[in-house]
C-alpha positions as CSV (number, residue, x, y, z in Angstrom):
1,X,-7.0,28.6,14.6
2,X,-7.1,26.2,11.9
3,X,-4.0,25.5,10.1
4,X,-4.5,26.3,6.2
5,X,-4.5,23.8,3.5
6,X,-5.6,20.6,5.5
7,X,-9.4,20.2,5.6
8,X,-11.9,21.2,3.1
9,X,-14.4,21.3,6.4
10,X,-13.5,23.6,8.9
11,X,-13.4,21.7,11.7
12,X,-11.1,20.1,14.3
13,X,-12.1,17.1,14.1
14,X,-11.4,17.1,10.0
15,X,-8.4,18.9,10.4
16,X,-7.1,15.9,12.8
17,X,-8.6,13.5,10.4
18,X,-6.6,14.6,7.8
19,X,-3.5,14.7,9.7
20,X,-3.7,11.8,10.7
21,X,-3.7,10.0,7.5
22,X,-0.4,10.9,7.3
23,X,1.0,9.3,10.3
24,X,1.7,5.7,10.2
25,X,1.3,4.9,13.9
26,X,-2.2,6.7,13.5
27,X,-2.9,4.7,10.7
28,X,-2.1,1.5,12.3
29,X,-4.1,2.3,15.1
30,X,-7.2,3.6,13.1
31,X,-7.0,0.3,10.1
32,X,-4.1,-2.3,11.7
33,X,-0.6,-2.9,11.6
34,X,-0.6,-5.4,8.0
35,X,2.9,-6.6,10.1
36,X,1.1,-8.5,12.7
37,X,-0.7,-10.4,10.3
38,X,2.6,-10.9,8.2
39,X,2.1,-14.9,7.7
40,X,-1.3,-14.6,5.9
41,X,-0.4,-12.4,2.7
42,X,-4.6,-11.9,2.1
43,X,-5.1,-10.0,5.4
44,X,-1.4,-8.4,5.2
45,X,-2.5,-7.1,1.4
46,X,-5.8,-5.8,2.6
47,X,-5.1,-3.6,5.2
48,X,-2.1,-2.2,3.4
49,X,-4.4,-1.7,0.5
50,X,-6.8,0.6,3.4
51,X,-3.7,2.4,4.4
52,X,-2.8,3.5,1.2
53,X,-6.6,4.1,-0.1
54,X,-7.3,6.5,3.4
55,X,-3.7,8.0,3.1
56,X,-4.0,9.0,-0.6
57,X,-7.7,10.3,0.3
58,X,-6.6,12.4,2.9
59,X,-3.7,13.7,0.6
60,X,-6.3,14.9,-2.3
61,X,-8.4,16.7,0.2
62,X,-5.4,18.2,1.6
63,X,-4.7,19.3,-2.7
64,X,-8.0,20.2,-3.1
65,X,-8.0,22.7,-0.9
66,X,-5.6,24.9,-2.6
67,X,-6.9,24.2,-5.8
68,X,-7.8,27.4,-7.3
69,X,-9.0,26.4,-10.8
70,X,-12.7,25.4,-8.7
71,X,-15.3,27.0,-6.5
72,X,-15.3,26.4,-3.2
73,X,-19.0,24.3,-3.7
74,X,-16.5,22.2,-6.6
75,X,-13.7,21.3,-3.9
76,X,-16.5,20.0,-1.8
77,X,-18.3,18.1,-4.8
78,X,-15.1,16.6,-5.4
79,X,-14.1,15.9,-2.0
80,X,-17.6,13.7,-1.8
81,X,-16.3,11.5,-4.7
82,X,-12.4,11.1,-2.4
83,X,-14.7,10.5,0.2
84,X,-17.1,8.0,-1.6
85,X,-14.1,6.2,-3.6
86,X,-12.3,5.8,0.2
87,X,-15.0,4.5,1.9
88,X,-15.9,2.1,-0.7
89,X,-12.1,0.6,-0.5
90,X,-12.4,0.9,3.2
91,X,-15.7,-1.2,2.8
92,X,-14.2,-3.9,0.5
93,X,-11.2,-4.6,2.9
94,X,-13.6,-5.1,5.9
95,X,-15.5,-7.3,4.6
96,X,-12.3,-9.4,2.9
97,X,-11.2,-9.3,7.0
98,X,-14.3,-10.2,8.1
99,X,-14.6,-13.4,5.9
100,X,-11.1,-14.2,6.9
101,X,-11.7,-13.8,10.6
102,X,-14.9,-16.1,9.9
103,X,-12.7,-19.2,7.7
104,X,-10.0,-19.2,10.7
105,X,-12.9,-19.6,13.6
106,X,-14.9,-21.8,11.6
107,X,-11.3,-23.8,10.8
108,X,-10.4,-23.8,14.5
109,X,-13.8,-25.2,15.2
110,X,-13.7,-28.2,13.3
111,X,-10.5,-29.0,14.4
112,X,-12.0,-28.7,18.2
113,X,-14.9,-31.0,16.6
114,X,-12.6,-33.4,15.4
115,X,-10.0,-33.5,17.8
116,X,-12.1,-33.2,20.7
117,X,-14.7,-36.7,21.0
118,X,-16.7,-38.2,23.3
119,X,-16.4,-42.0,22.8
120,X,-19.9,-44.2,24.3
121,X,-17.1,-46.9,25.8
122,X,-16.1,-44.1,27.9
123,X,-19.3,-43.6,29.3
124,X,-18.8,-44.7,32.9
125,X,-15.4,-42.8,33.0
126,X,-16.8,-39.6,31.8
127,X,-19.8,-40.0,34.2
128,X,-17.0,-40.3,37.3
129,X,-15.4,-36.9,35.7
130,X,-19.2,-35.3,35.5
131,X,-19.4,-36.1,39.1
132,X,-16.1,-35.0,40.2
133,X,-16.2,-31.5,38.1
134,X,-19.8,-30.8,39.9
135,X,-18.9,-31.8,43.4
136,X,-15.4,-30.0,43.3
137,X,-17.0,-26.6,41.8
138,X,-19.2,-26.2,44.7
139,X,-16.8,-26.0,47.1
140,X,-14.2,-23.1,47.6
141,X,-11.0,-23.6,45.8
142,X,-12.7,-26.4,44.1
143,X,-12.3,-24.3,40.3
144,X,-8.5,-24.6,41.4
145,X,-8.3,-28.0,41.5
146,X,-10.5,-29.1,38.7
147,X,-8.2,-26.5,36.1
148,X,-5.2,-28.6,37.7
149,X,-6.6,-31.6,36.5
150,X,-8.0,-30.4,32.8
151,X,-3.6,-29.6,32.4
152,X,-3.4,-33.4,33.5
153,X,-6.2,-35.7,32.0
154,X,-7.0,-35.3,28.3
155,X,-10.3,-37.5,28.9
156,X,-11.5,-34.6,31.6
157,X,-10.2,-31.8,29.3
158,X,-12.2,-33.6,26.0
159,X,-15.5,-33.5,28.7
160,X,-15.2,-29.9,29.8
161,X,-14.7,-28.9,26.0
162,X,-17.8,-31.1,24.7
163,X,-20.0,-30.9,27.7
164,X,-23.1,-28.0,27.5
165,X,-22.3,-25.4,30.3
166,X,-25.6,-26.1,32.8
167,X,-24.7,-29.9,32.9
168,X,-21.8,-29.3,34.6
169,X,-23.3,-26.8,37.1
170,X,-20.5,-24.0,36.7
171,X,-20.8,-20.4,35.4
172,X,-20.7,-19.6,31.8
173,X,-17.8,-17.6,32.0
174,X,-15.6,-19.9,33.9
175,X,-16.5,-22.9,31.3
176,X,-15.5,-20.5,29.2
177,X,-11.7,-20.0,30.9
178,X,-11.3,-24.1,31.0
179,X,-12.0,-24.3,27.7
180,X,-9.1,-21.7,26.5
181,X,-7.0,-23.7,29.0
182,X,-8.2,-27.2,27.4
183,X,-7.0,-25.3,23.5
184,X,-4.1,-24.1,24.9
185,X,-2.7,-27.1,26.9
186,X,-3.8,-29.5,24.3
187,X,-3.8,-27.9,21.1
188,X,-2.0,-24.9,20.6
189,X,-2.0,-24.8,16.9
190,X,-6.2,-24.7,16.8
191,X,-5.6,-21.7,20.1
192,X,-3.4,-20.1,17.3
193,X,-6.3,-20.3,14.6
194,X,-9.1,-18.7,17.2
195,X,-6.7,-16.2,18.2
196,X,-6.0,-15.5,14.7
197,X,-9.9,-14.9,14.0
198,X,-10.0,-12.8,17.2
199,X,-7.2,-10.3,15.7
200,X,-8.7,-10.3,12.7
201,X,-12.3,-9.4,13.6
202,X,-11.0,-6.9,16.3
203,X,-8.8,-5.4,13.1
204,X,-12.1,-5.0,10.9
205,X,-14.6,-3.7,13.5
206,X,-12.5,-0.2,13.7
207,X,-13.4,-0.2,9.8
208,X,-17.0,1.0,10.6
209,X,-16.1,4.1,12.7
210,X,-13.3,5.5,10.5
211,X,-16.0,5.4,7.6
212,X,-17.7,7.3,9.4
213,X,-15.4,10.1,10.2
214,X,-14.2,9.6,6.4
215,X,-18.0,10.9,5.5
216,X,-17.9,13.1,8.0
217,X,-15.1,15.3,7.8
218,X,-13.5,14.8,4.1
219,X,-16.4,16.8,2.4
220,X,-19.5,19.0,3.4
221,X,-22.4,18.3,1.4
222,X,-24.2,20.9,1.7
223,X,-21.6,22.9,0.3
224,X,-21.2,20.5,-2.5
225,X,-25.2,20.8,-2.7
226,X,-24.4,24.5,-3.8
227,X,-22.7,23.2,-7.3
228,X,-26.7,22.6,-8.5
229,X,-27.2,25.9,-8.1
230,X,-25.2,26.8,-11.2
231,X,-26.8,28.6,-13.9
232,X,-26.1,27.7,-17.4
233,X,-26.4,29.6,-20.3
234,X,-28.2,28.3,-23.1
């Protein structure tokens, strides 16, 4: 049975919803933990502006529902406006997260960019590293040895970071494992900055789904629908 005075929708999954806006480990879960991202006061601020806009949400509907000076169809109108006035905060912090993610990729980037050059004088040594990369990929425990040799050889680590993934004649995915072994060996401050992007985005993609239980469960609008049905004295 549903415990009283929780959920203006009478439902499990509102009741949890609501009880869980009062649980800080849920909330950290559901929005992030603002002390992971404790050097960057933006992202910090944001997401302990979401906890405290889905936490004093889910304590009006929790109010509303013993508020006897309304209707039942009035609790639920109401709840639509906690609901809207949530989401929209909910809304405002993802997309500050989102831009955020995006400046500390784009930032890592142009470090790479930067820090990471071909030079033409190097031609013939880079060709000699082309040649070695391909020959020693096709043969088994070849991967081995070339990822021994990016920890050694900045000029071989620069290649595998600048060079398109068919030209070297390896799989995507494992150009893809040198090159976080090329930023990490190399430069761990730019790994930090994609890493950083990578928290953050993963941080603002829950957003989406807890707006949707937020619409889902904090209100009914059909019962809110009923308020229309008034009739008003003239």
């Amino acid at each position: 049975m549903q415990a009283p005075n929780i959920a203006l929708v009478n439902t499990e999954a509102a009741v949890s919803l609501i009880q869980g806006t009062q649980r800080d480990s849920q909330m950290k879960a559901w929005l992030g933990d603002p002390s992971q991202f404790d050097h960057d006061t933006e992202v910090s601020a944001a997401i302990i502006g979401a906890h405290s806009a889905l936490c004093s949400g889910g304590e009006t509907i929790t109010a509303l529902t013993g508020d006897a000076t309304r209707s039942e169809p009035e609790r639920h109108a109401v709840g639509g406006e906690v609901s809207a006035r949530t989401v929209a905060k909910l809304e405002e912090v993802q997309r500050t997260l989102t831009v955020k993610a995006r400046a500390y990729a784009k930032a890592a980037n142009d470090a790479l960019a930067e820090r990471f050059t071909l030079k033409t004088e190097d031609g013939w040594t880079n060709d000699k590293w082309l040649a070695l990369v391909r020959d020693e990929a096709s043969k088994e425990g070849g991967y081995g040895k070339i990822s021994d040799l990016i920890s050694k050889h900045r000029d071989l680590a620069t290649l595998i970071i600048k060079m398109p993934t068919p030209l070297l004649g390896i799989p995507e995915r494992q150009h893809t494992t040198w090159k976080v072994k090329v930023v990490s060996k190399w430069e761990p401050e730019i790994q930090a900055g994609l890493q950083m992007a990578e928290d953050i985005h993963h941080v603002a993609s829950r957003y989406t789904r807890i707006m949707g239980m937020v619409r889902l469960n904090f209100h009914s609008p059909v019962i809110a629908a009923e308020v229309a049905t008034r009739v008003k004295l003239t």
